[in-house]
C-alpha positions in Angstrom: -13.0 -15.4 -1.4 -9.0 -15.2 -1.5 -7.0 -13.8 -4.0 -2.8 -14.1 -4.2 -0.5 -12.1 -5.4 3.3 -12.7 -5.5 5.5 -10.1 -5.4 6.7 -10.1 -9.3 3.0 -10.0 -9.7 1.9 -13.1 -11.2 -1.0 -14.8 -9.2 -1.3 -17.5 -7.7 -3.5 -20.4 -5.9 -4.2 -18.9 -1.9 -4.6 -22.5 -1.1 -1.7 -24.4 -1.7 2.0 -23.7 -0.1 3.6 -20.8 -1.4 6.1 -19.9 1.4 9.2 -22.2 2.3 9.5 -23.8 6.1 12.5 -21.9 7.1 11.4 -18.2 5.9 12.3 -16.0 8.7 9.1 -14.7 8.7 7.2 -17.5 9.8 9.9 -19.0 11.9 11.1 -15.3 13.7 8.3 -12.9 13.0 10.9 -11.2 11.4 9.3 -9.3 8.7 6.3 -6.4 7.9 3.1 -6.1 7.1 0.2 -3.4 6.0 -3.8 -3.8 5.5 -5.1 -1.5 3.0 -8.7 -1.0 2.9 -10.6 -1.1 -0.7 -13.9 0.3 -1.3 -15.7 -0.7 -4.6 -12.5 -1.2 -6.2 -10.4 2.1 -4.8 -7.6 1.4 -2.3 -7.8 3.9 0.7 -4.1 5.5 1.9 -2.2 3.1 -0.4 0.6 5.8 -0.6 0.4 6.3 3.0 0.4 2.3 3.5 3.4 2.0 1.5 5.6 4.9 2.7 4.7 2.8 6.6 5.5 -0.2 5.0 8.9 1.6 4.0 9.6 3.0 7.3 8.7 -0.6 9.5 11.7 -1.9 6.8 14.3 0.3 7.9 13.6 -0.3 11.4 13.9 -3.7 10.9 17.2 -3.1 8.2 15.7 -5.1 5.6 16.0 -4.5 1.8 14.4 -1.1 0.6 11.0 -2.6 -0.8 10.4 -0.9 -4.4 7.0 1.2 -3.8 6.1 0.8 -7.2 6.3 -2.7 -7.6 4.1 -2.7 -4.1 1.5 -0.7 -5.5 1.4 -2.6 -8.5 0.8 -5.6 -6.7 -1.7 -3.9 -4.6 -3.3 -3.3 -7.9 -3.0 -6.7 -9.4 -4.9 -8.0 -6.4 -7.6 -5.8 -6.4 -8.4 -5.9 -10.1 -8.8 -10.0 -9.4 -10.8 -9.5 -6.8 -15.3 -10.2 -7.8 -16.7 -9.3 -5.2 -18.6 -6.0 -5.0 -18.6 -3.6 -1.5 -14.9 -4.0 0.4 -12.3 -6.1 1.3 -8.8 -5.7 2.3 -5.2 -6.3 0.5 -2.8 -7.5 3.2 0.9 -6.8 2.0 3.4 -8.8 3.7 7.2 -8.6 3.0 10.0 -10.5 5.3 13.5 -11.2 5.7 13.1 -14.3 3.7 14.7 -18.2 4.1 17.1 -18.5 6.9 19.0 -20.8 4.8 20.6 -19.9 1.0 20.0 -17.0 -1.1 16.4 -16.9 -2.2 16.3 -13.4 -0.6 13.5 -11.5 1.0 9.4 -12.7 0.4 6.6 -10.2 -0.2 3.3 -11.3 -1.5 0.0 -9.4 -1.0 -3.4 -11.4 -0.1 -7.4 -10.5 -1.2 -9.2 -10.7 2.7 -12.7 -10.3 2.5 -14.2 -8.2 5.8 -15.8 -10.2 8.7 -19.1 -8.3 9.3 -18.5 -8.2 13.0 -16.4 -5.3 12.0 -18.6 -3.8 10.0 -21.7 -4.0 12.4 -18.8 -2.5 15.0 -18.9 0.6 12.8 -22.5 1.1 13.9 -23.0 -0.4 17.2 -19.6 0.4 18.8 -17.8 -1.6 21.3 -16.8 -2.0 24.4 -13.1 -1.8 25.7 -10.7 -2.8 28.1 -6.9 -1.2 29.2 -4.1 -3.5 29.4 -0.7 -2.6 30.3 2.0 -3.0 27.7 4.6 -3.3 29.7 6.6 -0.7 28.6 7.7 3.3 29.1 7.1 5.2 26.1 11.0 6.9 27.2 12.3 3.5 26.1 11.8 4.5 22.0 14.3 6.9 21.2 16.6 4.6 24.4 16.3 1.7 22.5 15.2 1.5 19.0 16.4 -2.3 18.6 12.6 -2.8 20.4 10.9 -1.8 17.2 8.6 0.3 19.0 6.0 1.8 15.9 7.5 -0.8 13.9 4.4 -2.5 11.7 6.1 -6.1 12.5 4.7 -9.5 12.0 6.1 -10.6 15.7 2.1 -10.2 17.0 1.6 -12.6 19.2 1.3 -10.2 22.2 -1.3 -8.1 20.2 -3.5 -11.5 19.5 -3.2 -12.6 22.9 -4.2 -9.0 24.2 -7.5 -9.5 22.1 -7.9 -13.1 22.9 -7.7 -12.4 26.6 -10.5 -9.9 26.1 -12.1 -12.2 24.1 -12.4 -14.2 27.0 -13.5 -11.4 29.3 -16.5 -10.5 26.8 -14.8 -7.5 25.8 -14.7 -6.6 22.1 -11.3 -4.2 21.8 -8.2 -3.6 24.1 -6.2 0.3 24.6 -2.6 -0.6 25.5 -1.4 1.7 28.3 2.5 2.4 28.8 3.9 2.1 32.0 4.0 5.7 32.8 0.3 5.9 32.7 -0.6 7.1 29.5 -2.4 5.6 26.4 -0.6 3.8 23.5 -2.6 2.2 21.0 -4.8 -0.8 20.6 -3.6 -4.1 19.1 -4.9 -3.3 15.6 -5.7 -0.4 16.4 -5.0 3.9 16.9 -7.0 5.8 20.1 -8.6 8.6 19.3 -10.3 10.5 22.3 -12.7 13.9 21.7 -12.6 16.8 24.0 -15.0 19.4 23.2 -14.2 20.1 19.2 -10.5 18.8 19.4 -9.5 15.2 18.6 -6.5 13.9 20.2 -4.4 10.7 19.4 -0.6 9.6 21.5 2.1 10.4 19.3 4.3 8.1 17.2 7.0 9.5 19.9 5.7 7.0 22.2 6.2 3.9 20.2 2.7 3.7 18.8 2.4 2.9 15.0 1.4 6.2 13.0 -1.9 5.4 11.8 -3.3 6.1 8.2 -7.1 5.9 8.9 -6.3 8.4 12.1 -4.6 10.8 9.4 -7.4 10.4 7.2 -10.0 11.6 9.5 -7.5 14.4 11.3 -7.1 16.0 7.6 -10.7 15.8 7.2 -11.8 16.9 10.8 -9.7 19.8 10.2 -11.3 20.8 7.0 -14.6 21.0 8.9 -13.3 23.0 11.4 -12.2 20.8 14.0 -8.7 21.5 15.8 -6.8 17.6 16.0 -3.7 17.5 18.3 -1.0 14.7 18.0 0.1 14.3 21.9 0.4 12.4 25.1 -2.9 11.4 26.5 -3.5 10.2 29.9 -5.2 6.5 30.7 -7.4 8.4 33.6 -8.7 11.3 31.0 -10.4 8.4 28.1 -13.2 7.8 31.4 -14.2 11.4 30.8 -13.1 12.5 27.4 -16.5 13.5 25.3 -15.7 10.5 22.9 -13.9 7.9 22.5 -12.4 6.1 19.4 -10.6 3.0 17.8 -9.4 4.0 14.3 -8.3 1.3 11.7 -8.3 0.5 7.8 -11.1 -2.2 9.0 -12.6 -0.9 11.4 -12.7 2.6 10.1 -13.8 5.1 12.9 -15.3 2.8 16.0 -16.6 4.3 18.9 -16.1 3.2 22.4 -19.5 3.0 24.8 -17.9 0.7 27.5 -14.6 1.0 28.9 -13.5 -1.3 31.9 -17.3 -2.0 32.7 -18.4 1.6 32.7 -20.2 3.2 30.1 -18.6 6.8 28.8 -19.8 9.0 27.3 -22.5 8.8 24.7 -20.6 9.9 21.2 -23.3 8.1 19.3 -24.3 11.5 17.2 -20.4 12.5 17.0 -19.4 9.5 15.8 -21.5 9.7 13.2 -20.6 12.6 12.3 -16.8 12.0 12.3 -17.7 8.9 10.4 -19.2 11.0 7.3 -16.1 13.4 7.5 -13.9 10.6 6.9 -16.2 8.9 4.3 -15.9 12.2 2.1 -12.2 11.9 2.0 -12.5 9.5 -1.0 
């Protein structure tokens, strides 16, 4: 199941065209994009989602996007939507045709949720680090890079998780070129030592991630200390736990990373996974 939602909020068929040939989007990448997660009807961090979805635009100097008119479409999608359990509403707002004056395109689309991901949830994956190709010094040097900008230019990230596809491998943890850990294509890191929880910092070009608030703010009510800071490649083979965080995927642990099993998380990730459930 598909629902579509344009931007003035009127819905539409997902399977005809909707989008024009030379919209720089399609053509350049050059636009922005969120997933929010719903759960029996309830959007999870749709303010969150939409202040991100702000904050990608200004990087990228397009139009401010009118939040309210975004949430409304969020809205319009998910009261369309039949199905019972959770799906996902991806928003999606670019530059708009090259050519002319139609001006910039948003649209949100219903996505039901492959159940690879959910089973993920449970079983937990196994990982692989890739370089990025890129030091984490180069944000603040050169901010025309986009670096923790939600863009749509993802070819990298799919051919990161295609190439590990390929290997057997089920997720990928970008590492900078300084040796530390970024994020994963679709993806936050989230690594456990002891009763902290750590994730790299937005500092280091990493996208800020919602689901990674979400459980920090509920760790910490529980009595967990959470740090937002640099995190070494060599420290996720010994951390006491290791996660992927995402809208989707929610909180994932990692079992296999590079071949070699880490540390069994299995109970903590349970537990973390209940934590971040009661949020909502």
């Amino acid at each position: 199941m598909r629902v579509l939602a344009m931007l003035d909020g009127t819905l539409a068929d997902p399977h005809t065209p909707h989008i024009r040939v030379d919209d720089l989007g399609l053509t350049r990448g050059d636009g922005v994009f969120e997933t929010v997660l719903v759960v029996d009807g309830k959007p999870r961090e749709l303010d969150p989602h939409l202040r991100r979805l702000a904050r990608s635009a200004a990087m990228l100097e397009l139009p401010p996007p009118d939040l309210d008119a975004w949430a409304r479409l969020t809205w319009t999608v998910i009261n369309a939507w039949e199905d019972p359990g959770e799906m996902a509403v991806k928003l999606v707002y670019t530059r708009g045709p090259e050519y002319g004056d139609g001006g910039p395109t948003g649209y949100a689309v219903g996505l039901a949720i492959g159940g690879r991901s959910v089973r993920n949830r449970t079983t937990g994956v196994t990982a692989i680090t890739l370089e990025r190709g890129f030091d984490p010094a180069l944000v603040e040097r050169a901010p025309w890079l986009l670096l923790g900008a939600k863009t749509l230019s993802y070819a990298t990230n799919m051919a990161a998780m295609r190439h590990a596809e390929k290997l057997g491998v089920d997720e990928v943890i970008f590492t900078g070129a300084d040796g530390s850990v970024l994020e994963g294509p679709t993806s936050n890191v989230v690594v456990l030592n002891g009763r902290t929880l750590r994730t790299p910092p937005p500092t280091s070009g990493v996208l800020p991630g919602t689901t990674q608030g979400a459980l920090f703010r509920a760790a910490e009510r529980a009595g967990w200390s959470t740090k937002v800071e640099p995190v070494a490649a060599d420290e996720l083979a010994t951390a006491d736990g290791l996660f992927v965080v995402s809208s989707v995927r929610k909180v994932t642990r990692v079992h296999t990373l590079n071949g070699a099993a880490v540390t069994d998380a299995t109970e903590i990730a349970a537990e973390l996974a209940a934590l971040y459930e009661a949020e909502y």
